[in-house]
N, CA, C and O atoms as a MOPAC input file, in Angstrom:
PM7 MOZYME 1SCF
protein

 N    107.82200 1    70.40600 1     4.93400 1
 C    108.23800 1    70.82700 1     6.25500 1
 C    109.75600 1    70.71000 1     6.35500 1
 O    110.21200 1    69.79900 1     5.66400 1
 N    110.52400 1    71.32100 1     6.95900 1
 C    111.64900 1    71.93800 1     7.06500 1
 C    112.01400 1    70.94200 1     8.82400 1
 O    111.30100 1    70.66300 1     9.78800 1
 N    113.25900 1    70.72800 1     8.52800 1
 C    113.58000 1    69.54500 1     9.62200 1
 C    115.43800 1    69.97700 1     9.67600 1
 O    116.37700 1    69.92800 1     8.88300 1
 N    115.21700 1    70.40800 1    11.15000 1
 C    117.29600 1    70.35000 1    11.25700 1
 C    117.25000 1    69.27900 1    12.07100 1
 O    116.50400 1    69.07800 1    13.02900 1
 N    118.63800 1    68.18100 1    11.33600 1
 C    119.05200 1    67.06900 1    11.50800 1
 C    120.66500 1    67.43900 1    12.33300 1
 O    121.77100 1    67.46300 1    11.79200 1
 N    120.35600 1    67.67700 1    13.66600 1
 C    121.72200 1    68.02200 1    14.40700 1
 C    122.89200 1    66.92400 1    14.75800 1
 O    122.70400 1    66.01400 1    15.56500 1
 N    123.95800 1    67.09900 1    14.14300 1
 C    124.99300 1    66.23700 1    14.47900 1
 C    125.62900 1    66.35400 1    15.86800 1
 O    126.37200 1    67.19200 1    16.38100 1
 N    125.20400 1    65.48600 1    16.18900 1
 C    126.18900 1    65.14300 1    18.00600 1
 C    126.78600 1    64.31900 1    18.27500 1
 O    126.48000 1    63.12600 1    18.28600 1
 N    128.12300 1    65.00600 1    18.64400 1
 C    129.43300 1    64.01700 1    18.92900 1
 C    128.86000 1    63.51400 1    20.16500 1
 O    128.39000 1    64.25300 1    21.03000 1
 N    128.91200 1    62.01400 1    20.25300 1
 C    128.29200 1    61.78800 1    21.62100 1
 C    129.80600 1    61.69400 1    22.88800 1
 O    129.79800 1    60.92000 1    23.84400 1
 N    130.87000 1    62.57400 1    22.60100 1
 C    131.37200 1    62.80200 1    23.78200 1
 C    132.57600 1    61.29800 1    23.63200 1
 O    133.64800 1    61.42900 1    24.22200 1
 N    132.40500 1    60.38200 1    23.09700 1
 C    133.71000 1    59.53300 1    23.09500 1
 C    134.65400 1    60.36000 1    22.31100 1
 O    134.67700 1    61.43000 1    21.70300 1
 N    135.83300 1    58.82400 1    22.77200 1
 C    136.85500 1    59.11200 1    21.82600 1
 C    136.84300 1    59.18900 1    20.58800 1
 O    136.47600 1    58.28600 1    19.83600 1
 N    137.51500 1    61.02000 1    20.03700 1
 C    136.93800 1    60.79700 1    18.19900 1
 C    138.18200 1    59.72400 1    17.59900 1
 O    139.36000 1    59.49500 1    17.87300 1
 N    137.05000 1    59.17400 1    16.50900 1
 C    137.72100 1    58.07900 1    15.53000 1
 C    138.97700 1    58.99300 1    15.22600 1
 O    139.01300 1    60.22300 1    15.27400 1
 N    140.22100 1    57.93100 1    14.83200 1
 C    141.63300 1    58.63900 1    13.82200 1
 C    141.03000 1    59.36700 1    12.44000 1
 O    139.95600 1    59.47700 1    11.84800 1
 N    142.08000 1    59.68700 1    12.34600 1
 C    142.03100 1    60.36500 1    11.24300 1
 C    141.61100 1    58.91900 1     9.64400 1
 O    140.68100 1    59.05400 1     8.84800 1
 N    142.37000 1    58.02600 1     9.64900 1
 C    141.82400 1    56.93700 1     8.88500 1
 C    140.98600 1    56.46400 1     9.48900 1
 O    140.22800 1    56.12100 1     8.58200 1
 N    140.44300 1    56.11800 1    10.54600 1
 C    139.02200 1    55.61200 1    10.89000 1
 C    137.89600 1    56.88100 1    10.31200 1
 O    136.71300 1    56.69000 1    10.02900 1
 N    138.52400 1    57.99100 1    10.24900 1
 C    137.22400 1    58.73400 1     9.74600 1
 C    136.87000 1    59.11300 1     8.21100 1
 O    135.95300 1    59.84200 1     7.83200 1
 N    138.03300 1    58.28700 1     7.25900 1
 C    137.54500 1    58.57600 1     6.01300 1
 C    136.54500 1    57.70400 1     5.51000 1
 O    135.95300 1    58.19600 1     4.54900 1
 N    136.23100 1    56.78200 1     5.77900 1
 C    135.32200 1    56.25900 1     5.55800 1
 C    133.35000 1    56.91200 1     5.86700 1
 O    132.25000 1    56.93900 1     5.31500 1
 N    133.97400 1    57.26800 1     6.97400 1
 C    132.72700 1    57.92100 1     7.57400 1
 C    132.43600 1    59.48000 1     6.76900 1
 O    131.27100 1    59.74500 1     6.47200 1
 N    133.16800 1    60.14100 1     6.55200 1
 C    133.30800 1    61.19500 1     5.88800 1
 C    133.26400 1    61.00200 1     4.44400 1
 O    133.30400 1    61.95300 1     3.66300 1
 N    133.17400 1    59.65400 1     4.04200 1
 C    132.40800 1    59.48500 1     2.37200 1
 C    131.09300 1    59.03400 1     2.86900 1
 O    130.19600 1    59.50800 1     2.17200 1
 N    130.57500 1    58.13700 1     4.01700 1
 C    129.42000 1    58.29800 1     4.38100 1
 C    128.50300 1    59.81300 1     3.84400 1
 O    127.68100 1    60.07600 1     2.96700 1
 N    129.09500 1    60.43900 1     4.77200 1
 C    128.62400 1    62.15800 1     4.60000 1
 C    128.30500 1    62.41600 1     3.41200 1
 O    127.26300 1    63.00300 1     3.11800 1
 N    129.08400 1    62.04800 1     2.65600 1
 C    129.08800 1    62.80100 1     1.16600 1
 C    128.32700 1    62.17800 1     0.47900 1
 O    127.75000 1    62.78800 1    -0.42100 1
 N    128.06100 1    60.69000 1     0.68400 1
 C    127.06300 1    60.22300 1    -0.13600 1
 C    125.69800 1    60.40900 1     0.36800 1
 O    124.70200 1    60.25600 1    -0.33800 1
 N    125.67500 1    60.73900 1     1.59500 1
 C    124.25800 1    60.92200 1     2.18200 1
 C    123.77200 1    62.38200 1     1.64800 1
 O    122.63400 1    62.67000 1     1.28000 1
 N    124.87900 1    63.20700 1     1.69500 1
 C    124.47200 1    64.54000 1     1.12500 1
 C    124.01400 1    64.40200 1    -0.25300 1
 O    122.93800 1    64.78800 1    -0.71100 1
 N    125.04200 1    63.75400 1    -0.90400 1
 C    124.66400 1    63.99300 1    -2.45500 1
 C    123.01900 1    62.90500 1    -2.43900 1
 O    122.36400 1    63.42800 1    -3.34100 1
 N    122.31300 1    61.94300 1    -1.96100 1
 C    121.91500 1    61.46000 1    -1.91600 1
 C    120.11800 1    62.56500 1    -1.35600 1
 O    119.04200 1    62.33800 1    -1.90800 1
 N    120.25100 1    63.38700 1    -0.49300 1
 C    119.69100 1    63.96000 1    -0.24800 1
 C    119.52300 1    65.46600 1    -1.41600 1
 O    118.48500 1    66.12300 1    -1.49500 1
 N    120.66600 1    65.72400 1    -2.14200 1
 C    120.64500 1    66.36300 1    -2.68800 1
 C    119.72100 1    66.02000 1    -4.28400 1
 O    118.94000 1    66.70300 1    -4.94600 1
 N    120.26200 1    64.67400 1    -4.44400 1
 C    118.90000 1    64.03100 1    -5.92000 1
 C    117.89200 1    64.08800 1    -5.41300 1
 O    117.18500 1    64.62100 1    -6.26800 1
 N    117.25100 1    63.88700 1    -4.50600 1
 C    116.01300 1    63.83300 1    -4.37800 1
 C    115.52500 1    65.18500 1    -3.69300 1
 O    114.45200 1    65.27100 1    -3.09800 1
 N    116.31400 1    66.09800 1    -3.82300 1
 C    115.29600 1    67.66200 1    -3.67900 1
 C    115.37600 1    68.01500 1    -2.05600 1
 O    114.97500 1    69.10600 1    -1.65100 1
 N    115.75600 1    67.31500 1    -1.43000 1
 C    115.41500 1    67.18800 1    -0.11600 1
 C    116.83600 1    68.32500 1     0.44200 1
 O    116.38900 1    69.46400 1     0.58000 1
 N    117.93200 1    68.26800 1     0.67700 1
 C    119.05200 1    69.14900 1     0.83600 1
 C    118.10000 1    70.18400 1     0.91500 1
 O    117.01000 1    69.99200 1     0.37700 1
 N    118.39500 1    71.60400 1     1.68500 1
 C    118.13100 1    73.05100 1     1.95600 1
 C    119.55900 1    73.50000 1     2.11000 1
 O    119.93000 1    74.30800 1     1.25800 1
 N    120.68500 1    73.03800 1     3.28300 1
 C    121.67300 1    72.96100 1     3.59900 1
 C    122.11500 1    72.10500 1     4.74500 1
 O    121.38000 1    71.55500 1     5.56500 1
 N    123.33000 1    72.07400 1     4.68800 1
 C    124.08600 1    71.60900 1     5.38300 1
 C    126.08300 1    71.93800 1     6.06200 1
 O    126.95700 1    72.22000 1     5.24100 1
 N    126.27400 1    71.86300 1     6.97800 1
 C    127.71800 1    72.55500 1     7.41000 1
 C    128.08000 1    71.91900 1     8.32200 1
 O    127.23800 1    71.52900 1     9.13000 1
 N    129.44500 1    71.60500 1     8.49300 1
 C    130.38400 1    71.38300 1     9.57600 1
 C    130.53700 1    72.69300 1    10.37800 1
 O    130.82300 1    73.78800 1     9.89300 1
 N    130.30100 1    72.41300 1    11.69700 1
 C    131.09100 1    73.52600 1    12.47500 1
 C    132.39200 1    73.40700 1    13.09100 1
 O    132.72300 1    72.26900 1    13.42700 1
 N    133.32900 1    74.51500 1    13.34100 1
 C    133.95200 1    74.64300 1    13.94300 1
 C    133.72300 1    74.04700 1    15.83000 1
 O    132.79300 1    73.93700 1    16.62900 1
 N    135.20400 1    73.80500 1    15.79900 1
 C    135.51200 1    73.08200 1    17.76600 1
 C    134.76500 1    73.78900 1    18.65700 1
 O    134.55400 1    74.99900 1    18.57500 1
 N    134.29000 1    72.93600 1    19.65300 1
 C    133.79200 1    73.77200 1    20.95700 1
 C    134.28200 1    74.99000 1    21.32900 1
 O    133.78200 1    76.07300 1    21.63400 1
 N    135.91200 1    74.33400 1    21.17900 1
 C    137.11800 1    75.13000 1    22.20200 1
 C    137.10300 1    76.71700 1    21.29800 1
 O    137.92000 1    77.55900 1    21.67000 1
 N    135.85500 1    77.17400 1    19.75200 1
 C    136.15900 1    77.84800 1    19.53400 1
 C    134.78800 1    78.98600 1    19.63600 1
 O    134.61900 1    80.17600 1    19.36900 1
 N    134.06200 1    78.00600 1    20.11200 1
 C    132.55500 1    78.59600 1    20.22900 1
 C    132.69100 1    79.58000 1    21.16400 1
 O    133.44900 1    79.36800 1    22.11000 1
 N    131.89400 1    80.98000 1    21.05600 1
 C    131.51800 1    82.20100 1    22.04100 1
 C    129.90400 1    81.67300 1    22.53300 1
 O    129.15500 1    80.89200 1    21.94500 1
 N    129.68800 1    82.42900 1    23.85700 1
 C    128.13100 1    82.17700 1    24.31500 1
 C    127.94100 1    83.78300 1    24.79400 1
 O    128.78100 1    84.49600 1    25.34300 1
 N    126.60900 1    84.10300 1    24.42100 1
 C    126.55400 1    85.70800 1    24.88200 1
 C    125.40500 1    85.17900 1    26.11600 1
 O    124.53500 1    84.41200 1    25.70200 1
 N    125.38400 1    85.37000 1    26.87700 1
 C    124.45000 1    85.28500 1    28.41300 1
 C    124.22000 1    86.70900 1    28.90400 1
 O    125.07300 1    87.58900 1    29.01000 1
 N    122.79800 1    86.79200 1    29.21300 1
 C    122.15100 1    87.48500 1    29.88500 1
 C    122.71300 1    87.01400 1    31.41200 1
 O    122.91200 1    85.85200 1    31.76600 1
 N    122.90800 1    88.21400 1    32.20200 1
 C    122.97600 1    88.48400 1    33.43600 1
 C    121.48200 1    88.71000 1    34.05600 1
 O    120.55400 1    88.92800 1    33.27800 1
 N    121.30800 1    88.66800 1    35.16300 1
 C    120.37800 1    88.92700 1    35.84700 1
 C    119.56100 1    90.92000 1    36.06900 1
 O    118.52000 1    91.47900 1    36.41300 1
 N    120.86700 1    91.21000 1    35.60700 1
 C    119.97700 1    92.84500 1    35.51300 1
 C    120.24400 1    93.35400 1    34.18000 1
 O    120.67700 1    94.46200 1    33.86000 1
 N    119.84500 1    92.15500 1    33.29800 1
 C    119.73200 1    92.48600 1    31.59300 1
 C    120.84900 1    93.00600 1    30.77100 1
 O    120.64100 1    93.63300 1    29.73100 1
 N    122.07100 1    92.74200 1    31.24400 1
 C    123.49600 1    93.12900 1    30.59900 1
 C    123.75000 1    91.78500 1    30.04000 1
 O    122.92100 1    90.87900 1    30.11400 1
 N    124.78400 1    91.68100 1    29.54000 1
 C    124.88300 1    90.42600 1    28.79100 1
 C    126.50700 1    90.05000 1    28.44800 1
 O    126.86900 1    90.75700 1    27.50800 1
 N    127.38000 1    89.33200 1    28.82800 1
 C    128.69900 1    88.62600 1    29.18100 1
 C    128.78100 1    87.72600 1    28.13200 1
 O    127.98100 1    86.80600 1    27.96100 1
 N    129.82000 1    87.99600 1    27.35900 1
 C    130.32200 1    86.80900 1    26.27900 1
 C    131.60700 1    86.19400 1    27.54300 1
 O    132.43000 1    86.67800 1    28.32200 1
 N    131.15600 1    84.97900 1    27.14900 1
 C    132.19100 1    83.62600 1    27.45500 1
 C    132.59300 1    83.16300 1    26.76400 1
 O    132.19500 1    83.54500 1    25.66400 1
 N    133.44400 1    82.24400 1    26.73400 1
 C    134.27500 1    81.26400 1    25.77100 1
 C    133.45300 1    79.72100 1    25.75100 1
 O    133.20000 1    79.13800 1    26.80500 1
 N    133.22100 1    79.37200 1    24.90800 1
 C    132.40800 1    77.59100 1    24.87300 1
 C    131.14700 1    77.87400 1    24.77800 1
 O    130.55000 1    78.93900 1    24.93500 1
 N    130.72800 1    76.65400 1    24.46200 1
 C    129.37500 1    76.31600 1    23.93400 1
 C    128.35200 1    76.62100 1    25.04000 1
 O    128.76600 1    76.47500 1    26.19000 1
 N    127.03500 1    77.03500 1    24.86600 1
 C    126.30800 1    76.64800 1    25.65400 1
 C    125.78100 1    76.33700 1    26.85400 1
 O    125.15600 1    77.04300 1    27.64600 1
 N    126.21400 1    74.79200 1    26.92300 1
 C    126.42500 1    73.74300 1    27.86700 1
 C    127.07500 1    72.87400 1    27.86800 1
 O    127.23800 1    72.06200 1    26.95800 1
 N    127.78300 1    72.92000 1    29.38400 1
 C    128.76200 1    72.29100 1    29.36700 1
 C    128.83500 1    70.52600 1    29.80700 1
 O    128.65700 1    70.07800 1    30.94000 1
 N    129.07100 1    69.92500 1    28.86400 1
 C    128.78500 1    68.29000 1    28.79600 1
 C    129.53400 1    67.78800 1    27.31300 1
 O    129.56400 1    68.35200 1    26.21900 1
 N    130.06700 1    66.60200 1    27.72900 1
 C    131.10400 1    66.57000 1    26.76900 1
 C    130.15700 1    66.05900 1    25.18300 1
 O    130.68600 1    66.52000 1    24.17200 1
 N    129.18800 1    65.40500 1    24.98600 1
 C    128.56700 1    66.20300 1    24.03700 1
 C    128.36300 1    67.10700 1    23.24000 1
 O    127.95000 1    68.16000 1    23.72600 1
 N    128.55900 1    67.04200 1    21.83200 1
 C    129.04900 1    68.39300 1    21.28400 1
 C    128.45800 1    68.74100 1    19.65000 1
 O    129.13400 1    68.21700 1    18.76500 1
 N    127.67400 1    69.29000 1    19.34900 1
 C    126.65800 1    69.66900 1    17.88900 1
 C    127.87600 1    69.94100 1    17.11700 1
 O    128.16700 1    71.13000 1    16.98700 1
 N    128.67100 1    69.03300 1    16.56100 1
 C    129.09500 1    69.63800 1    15.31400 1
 C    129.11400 1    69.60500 1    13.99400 1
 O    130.07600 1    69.44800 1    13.24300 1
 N    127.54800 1    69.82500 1    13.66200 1
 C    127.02800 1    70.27700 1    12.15600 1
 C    125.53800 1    70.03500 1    12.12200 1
 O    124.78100 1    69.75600 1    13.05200 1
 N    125.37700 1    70.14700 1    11.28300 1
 C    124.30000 1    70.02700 1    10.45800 1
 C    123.46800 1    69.77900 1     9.60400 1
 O    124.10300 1    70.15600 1     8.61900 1
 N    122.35400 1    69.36800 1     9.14800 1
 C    121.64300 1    69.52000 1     8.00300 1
 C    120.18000 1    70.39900 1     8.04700 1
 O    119.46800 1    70.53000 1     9.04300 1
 N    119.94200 1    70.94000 1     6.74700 1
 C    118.45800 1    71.38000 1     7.16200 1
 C    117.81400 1    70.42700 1     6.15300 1
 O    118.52400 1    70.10400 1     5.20000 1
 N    116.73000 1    69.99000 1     6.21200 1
 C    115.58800 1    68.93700 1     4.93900 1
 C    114.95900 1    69.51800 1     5.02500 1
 O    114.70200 1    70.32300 1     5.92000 1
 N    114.33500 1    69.20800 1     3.76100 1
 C    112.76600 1    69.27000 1     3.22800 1
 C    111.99800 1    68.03300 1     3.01300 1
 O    111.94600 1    67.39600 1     1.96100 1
 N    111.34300 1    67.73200 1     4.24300 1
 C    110.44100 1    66.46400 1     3.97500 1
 C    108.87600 1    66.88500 1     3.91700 1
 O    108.38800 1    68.01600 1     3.93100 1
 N    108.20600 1    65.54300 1     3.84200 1
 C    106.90500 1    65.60000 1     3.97200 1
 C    106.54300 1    65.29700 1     5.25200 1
 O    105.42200 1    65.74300 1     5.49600 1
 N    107.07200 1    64.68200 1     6.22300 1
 C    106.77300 1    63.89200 1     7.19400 1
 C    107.82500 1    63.97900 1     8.01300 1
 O    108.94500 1    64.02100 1     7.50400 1
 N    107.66300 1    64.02600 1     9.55800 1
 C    108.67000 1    63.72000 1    10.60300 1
 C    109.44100 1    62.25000 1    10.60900 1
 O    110.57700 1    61.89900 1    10.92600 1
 N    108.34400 1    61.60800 1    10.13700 1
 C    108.83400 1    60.22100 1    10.14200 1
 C    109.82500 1    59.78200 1     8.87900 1
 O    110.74500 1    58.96500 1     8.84900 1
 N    109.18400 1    60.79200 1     7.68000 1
 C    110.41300 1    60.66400 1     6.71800 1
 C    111.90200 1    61.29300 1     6.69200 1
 O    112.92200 1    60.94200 1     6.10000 1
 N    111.64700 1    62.26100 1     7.48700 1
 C    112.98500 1    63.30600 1     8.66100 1
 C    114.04100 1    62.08500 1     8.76400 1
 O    115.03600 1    61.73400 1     8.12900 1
 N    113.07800 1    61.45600 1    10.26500 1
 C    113.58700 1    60.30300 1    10.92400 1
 C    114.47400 1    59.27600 1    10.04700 1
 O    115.58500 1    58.79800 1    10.27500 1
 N    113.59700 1    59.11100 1     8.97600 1
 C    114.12700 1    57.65100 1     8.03000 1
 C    115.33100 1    58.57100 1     7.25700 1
 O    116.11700 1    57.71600 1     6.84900 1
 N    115.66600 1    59.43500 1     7.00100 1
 C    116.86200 1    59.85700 1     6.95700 1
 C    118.11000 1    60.21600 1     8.23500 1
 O    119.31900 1    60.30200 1     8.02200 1
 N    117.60400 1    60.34100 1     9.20900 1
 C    118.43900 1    60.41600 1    10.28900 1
 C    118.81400 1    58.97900 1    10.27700 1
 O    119.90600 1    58.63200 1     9.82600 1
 N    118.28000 1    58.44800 1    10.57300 1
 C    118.90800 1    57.13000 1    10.31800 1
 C    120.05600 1    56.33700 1     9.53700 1
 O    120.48500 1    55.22600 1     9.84700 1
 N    120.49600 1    57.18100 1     8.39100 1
 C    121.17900 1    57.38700 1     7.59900 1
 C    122.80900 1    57.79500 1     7.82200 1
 O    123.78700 1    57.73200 1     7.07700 1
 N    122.65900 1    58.13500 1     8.87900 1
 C    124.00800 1    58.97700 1     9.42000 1
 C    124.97700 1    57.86200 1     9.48200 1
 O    124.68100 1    56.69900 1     9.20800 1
 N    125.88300 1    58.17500 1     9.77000 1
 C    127.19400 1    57.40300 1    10.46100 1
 C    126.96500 1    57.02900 1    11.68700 1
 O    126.91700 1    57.98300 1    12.46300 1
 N    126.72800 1    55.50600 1    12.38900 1
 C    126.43300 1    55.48400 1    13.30900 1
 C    127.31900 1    55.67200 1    14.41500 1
 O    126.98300 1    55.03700 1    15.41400 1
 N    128.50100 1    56.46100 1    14.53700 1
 C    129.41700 1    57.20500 1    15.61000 1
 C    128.31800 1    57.89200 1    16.09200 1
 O    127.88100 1    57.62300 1    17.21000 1
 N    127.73400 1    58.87500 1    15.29100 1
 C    126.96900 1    60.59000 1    15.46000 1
 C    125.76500 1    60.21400 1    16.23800 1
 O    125.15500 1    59.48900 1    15.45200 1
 N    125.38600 1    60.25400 1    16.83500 1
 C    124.06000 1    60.83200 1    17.73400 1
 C    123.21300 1    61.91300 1    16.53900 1
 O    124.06300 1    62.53200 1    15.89900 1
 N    121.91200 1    62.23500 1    16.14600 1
 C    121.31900 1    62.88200 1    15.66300 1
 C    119.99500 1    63.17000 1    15.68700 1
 O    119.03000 1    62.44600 1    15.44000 1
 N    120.07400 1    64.69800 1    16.12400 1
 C    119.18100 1    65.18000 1    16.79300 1
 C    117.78300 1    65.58600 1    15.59700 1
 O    117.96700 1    66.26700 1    14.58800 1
 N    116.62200 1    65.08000 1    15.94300 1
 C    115.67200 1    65.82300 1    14.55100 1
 C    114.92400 1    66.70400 1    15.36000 1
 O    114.64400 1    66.48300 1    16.53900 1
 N    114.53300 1    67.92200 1    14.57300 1
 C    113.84200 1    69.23000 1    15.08600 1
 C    112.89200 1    69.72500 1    13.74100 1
 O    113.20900 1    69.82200 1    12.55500 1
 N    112.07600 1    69.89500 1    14.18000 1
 C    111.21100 1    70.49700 1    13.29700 1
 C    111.12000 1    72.24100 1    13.78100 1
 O    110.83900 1    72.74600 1    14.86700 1
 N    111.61900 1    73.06800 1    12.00500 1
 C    111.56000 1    74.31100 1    12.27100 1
 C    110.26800 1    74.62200 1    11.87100 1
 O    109.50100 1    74.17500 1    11.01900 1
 N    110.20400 1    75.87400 1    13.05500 1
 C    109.26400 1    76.61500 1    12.99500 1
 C    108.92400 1    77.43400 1    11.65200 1
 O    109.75300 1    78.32600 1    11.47000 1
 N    108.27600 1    77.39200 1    11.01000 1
 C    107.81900 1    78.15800 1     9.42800 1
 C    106.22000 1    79.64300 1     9.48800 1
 O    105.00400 1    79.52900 1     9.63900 1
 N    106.98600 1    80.64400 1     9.31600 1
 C    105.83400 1    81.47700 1     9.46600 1
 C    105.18500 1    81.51500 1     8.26700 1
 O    104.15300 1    82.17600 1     8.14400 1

């Protein structure tokens, strides 16, 4: 089963730039770590809020691009992973794994 592991800035102040190398070899070992054991599908950093488009439906089915994410709350998805587990709970026991700054969201994708 197929699991996106969503990264969320939970809206504080981001760490410096040296407070975040550490955390950012976190990343890398969790990736490569996910990557020995088969589990990796992918994974990506996204780009800033401040650079995100939103396309919205209007009320008589036309549709308005805006500037920003979504929703607006200082909360903010920036990245990703997709897994391959057996289990939600084994999902989980890798979310757990993160850098504990990140908030991380688990979702189980839909598979036709």
């Amino acid at each position: 089963m197929k699991y996106m592991l969503l990264i969320v800035n939970p809206g504080q102040t981001p760490p410096s730039e040296e407070q975040m190398r550490p955390v950012m070899a976190q990343f890398q070992q969790l990736t490569a770590d996910l990557a020995a054991q088969g589990k990796l599908v992918h994974s990506a950093r996204l780009r800033p809020n401040a650079e995100a488009k939103t396309v919205k439906v209007n009320r008589d089915g036309s549709r308005t691009i805006v500037d920003g994410p979504f929703t607006e709350t200082k909360e903010a998805v920036g990245g990703y992973y997709m897994i391959d587990c057996v289990s939600e709970a084994d999902a989980l026991e890798w979310a757990k794994k993160f850098p504990p700054y990140f908030q991380i969201e688990v979702r189980q994708v839909w598979e036709m």
